[in-house]
FIPALO-117296 format. One record per residue (C-alpha): x, y, z; residue number from 1. Coordinates in pm, whole numbers. Layout:
     xx     yy     zz pos
      X      Y      Z NUM
...
! end
This chain:
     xx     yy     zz pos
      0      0      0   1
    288    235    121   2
    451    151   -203   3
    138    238   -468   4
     83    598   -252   5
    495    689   -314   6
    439    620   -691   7
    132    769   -704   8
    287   1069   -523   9
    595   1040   -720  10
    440   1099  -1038  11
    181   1363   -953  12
    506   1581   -849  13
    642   1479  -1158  14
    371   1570  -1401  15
    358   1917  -1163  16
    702   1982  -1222  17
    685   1932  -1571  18
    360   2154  -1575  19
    565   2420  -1421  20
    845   2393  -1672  21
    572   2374  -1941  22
    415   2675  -1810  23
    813   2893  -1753  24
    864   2811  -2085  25
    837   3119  -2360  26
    585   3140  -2609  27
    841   3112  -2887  28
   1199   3170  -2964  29
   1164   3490  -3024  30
   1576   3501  -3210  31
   1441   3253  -3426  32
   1120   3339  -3527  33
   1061   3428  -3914  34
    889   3725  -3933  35
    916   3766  -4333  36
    494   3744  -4300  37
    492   4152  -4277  38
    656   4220  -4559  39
    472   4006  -4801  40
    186   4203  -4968  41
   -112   3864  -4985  42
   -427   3892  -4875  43
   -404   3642  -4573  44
   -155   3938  -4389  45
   -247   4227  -4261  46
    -29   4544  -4321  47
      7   4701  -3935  48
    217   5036  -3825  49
    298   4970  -3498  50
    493   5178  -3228  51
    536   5262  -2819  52
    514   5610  -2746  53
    577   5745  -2421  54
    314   5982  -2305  55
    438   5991  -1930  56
    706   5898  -1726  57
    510   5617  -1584  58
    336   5513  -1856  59
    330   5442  -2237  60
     73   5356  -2507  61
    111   5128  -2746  62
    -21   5227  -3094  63
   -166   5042  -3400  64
   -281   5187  -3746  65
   -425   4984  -4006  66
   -475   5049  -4369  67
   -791   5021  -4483  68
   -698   5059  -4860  69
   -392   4855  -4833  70
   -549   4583  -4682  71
   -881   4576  -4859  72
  -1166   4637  -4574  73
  -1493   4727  -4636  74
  -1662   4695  -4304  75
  -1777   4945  -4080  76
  -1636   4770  -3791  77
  -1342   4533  -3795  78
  -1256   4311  -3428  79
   -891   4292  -3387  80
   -737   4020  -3153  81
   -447   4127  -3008  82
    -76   3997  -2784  83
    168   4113  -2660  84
    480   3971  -2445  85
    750   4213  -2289  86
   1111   4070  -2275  87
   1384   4212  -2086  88
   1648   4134  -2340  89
   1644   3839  -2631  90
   1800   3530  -2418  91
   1517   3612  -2145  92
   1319   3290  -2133  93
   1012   3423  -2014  94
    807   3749  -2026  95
    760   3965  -1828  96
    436   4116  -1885  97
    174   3995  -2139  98
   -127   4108  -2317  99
   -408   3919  -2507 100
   -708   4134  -2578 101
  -1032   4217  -2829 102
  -1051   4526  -2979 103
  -1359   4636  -3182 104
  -1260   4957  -3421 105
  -1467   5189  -3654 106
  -1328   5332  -3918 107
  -1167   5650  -3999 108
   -980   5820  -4248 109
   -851   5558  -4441 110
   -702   5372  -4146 111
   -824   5193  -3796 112
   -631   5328  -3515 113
   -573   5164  -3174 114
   -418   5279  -2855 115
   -326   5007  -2599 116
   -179   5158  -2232 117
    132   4999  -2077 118
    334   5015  -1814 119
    743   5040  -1901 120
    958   5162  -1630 121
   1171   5489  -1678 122
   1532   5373  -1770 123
   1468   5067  -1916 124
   1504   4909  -2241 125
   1279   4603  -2331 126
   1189   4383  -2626 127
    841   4341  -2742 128
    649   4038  -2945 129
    361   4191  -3123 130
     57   3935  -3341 131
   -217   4129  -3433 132
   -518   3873  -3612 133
   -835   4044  -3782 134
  -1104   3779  -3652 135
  -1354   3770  -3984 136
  -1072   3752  -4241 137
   -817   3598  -4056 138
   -539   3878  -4148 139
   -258   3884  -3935 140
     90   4047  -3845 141
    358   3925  -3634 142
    666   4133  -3505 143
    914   4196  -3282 144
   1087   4576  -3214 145
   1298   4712  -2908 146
   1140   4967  -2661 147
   1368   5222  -2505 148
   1277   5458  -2247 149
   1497   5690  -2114 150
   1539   6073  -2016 151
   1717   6086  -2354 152
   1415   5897  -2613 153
   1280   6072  -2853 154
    982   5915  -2731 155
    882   6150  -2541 156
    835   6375  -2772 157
    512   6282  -3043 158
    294   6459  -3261 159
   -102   6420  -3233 160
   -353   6443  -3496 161
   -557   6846  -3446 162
   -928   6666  -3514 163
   -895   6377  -3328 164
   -599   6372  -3066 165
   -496   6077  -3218 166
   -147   5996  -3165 167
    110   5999  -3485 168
    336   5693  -3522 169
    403   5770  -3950 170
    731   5815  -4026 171
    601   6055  -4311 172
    333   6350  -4336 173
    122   6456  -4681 174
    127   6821  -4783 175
   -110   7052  -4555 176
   -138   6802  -4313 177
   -216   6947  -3968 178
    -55   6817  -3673 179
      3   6940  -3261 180
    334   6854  -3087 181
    290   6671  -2762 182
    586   6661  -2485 183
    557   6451  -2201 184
    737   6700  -1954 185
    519   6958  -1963 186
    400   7300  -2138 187
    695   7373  -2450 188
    812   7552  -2717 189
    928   7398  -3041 190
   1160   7502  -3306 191
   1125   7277  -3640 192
   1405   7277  -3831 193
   1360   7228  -4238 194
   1536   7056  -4476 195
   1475   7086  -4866 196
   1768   6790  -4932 197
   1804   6530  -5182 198
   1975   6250  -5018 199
   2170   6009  -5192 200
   1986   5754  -5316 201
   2050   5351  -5244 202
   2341   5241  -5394 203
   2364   4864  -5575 204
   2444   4625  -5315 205
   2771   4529  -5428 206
   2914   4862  -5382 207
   3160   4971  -5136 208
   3025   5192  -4813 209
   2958   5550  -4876 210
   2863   5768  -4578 211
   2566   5985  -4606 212
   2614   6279  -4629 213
   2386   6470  -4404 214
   2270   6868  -4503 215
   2493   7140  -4322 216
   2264   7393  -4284 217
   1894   7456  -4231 218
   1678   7610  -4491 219
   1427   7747  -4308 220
   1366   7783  -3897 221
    974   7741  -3740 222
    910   7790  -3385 223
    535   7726  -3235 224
    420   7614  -2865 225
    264   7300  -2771 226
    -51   7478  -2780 227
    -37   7560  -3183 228
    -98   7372  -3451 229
    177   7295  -3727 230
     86   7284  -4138 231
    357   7116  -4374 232
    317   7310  -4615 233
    577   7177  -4821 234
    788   6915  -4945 235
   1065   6821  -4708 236
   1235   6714  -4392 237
   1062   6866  -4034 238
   1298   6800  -3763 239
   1102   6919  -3416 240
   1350   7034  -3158 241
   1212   7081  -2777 242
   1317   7396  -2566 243
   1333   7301  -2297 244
   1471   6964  -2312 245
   1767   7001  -2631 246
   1770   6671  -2649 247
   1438   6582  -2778 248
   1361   6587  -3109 249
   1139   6413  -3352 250
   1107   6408  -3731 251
    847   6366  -4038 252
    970   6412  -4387 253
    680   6539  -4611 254
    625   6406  -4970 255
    410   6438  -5245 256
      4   6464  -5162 257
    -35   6097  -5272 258
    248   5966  -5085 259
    303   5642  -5058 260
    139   5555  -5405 261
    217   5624  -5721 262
     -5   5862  -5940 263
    200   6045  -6124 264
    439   5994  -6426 265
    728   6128  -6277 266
    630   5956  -5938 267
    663   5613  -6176 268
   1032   5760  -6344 269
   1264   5809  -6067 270
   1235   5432  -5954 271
   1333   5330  -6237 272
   1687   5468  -6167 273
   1762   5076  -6012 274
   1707   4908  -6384 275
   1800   5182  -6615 276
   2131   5303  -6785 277
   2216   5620  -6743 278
   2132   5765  -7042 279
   1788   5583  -7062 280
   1719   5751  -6748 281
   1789   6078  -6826 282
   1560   6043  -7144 283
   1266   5912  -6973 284
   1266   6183  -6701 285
   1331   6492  -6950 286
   1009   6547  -7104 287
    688   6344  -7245 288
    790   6120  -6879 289
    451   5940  -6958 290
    467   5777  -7278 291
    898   5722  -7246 292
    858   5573  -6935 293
    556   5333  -7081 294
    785   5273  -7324 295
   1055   5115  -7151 296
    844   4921  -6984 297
    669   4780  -7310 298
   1092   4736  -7459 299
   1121   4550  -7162 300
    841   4325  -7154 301
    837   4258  -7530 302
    431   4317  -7511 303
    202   4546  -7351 304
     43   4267  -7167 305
    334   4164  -6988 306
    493   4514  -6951 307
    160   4586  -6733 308
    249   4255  -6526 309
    567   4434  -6445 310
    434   4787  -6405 311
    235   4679  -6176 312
    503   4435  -5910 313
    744   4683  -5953 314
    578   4995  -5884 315
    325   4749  -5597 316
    678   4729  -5432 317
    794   5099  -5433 318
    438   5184  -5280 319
    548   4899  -5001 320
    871   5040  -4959 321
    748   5407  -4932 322
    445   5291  -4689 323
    692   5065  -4448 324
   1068   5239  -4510 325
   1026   5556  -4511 326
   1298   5739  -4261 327
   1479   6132  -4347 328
   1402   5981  -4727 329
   1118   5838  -4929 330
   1121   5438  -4854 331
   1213   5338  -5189 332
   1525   5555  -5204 333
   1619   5336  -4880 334
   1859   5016  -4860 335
   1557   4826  -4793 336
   1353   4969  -5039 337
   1628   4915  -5309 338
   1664   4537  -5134 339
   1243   4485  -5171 340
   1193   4629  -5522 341
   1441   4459  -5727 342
   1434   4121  -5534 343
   1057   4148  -5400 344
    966   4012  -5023 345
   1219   3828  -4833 346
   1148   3435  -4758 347
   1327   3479  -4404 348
   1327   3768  -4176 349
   1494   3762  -3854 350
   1583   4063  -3601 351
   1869   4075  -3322 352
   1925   4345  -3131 353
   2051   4629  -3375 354
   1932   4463  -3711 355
   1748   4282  -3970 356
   1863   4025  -4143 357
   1671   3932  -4466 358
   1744   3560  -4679 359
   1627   3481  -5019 360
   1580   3146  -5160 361
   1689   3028  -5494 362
   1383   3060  -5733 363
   1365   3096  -6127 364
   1645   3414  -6209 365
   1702   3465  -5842 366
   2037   3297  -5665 367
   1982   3222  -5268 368
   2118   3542  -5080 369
   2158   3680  -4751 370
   2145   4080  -4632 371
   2184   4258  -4325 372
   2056   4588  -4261 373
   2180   4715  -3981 374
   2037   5054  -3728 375
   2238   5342  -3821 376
   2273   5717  -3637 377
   2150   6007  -3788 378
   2105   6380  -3663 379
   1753   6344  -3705 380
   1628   6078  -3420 381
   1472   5866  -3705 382
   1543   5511  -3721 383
   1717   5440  -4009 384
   1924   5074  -4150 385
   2170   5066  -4396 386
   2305   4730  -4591 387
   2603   4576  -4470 388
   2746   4601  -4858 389
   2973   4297  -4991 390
   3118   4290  -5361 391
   3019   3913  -5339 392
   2647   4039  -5385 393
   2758   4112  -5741 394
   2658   3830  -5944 395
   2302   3800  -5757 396
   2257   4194  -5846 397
   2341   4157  -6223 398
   2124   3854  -6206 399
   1812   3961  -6118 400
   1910   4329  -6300 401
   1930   4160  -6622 402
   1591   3985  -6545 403
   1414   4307  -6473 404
   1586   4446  -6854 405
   1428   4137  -6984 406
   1121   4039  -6836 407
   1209   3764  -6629 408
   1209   3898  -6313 409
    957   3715  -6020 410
! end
């Protein structure tokens, strides 16, 4: 009898402590997770912009905005599921602070917005694992980002939206959009630096490192209080500096009134600067940009069947690039925008703690390749990755290059 009540005792405590280890245990590998999901434009994801902004010193909001164009809704009211797990740093094994909740949303202006409060101690830096599911369609988005708070974030300073108090997570504006400046210290005054500056665009990935070159001087010098309202009123780079705390700043580059999509010809010729020779380009953006550019396109394709085939992924993956890469320059003039429009969505995405890491597989034209973009500084306090650039890249480049020039690109 003794016997039969130590085994049964035995393996109760067993089966608890496996429970326990069971229930330590982290809801995935976060290092290893392949998050290549958000950056493939099907119907079954769902595009998301997601960041943390920190409204207080003891407390931060996590916001969502979801394209309704880009991701095809037509209902009054969409129900979002949503998690969230808080790591301390990437070998942490478990979480912690979690999140799983239902969120109905009405639209608005072309997007769903969602603010989520949580609690992230000053002085801290954390890692968050984001999945965001649309419940009728089954849409969903997966990520995982770094959170820093500290007296230094920029975080702590964020624009708001003048009709609804919304708070602004796009890296990017639209001309006479109207926007308030929000800082979490208190009553300020801001001065908004401008910048009317071509950056340099991506260069080939084969090419050796070439430092930006950042503007030198300001064009033009705004200052308003938290209490105004600020109107871009033209194209360019708005850096927002805070008073009273120097170190603050936060900045929105303004494009074109259509930005991120592409309506007009000349919208449709600069991209092309990736496939073109020099002197091709420099025809097609002179004059009658319409009917050159639809031109090369047709040379390229050999008909106009299949040169609208192309139009249509190449210039679908400079809207993608301008919507989800956009930094101090339009997304498509980024590394990663240059990476995503010649060789399209990565199979394998994969984030440490400074960088991204993209893989392609071998398919059709396209050789199996491996990039890493990695978080770069810039005088603007807008996060920004550049290519780790290798002249072994060359051969894939030229590869898929050539079948862009000749209608065999995926």
């Amino acid at each position: 009898m003794r016997a039969k009540l130590f085994y049964s005792t035995a393996v109760l405590l067993f089966m608890l402590f496996v429970a326990c280890i069971f229930a330590c245990k982290p809801y995935k590998d976060l290092g290893r997770v392949n998050y290549s999901d958000r950056y493939k434009p099907v119907q079954s994801f769902l595009f998301v912009h997601s960041a943390v902004i920190h409204s207080k010193n003891d407390s931060s909001v996590l916001v969502l905005e979801i394209p309704i164009a880009q991701n095809g809704f037509q209902y009054d009211t969409v129900h979002f599921s949503i998690k969230y797990l808080l790591f301390e740093n990437l070998s942490s094994l478990t979480a912690f602070d979690s999140l799983q909740t239902q969120i109905n949303c009405n639209t608005a202006q072309g997007y769903y917005h969602l603010e989520i409060p949580i609690k992230i101690k000053m002085n801290s830096s954390s890692f968050m694992y984001l999945y965001v599911n649309e419940n009728s369609s089954l849409k969903h988005f997966e990520t995982f980002f770094r959170i820093n708070k500290n007296s230094n974030s920029p975080g702590f300073l964020y624009p708001v939206r003048v009709t609804t108090n919304e708070k602004y997570i796009s890296s990017y504006v639209n001309g006479n959009q109207v926007l308030k400046m929000n800082n979490s210290f208190g009553a300020d005054t801001f001065r908004v630096w401008y910048y009317n500056y071509q950056f340099q665009l991506a260069t080939p990935t084969f090419f050796n490192f070439v430092p930006v070159k950042f503007p030198e001087r300001v064009d033009t010098v705004f200052v308003f209080t938290d209490s105004d309202t600020f109107r871009f009123s033209k194209a360019g780079l708005y850096v927002f500096h805070s008073t009273t705390h120097p170190d603050l700043i936060y900045s929105l580059l303004c494009a074109h009134e259509s930005y991120p999509f592409i309506t007009e010809p000349i919208q449709m010729a600069k991209p092309l600067r990736y496939i073109s020779k020099n002197e091709e380009y420099e025809y097609f953006t002179e004059k009658n940009i319409k009917d050159r550019v639809d031109s090369f396109w047709i040379d390229k394709g050999g008909s106009t069947e299949h040169a609208k085939d192309m139009i249509r992924r190449y210039y679908n993956r400079v809207q993608f690039a301008n919507e989800f890469f956009t930094s101090y320059q339009e997304g498509w003039q980024t590394d990663r925008g240059l990476v995503y429009i010649i060789f399209g969505p990565p199979d394998e995405v994969y984030y440490d703690e400074d960088a991204e890491w993209w893989g392609y597989h071998s398919r059709g034209n396209r050789s199996s390749v491996r990039y890493k973009f990695v978080e770069t500084e810039n005088p603007f306090g807008i996060k920004s990755y550049s290519l780790l650039r290798n002249q072994n890249y060359f051969d894939s480049w030229n590869r898929q290059g050539y079948a862009w020039r000749h209608g065999l690109a995926d």
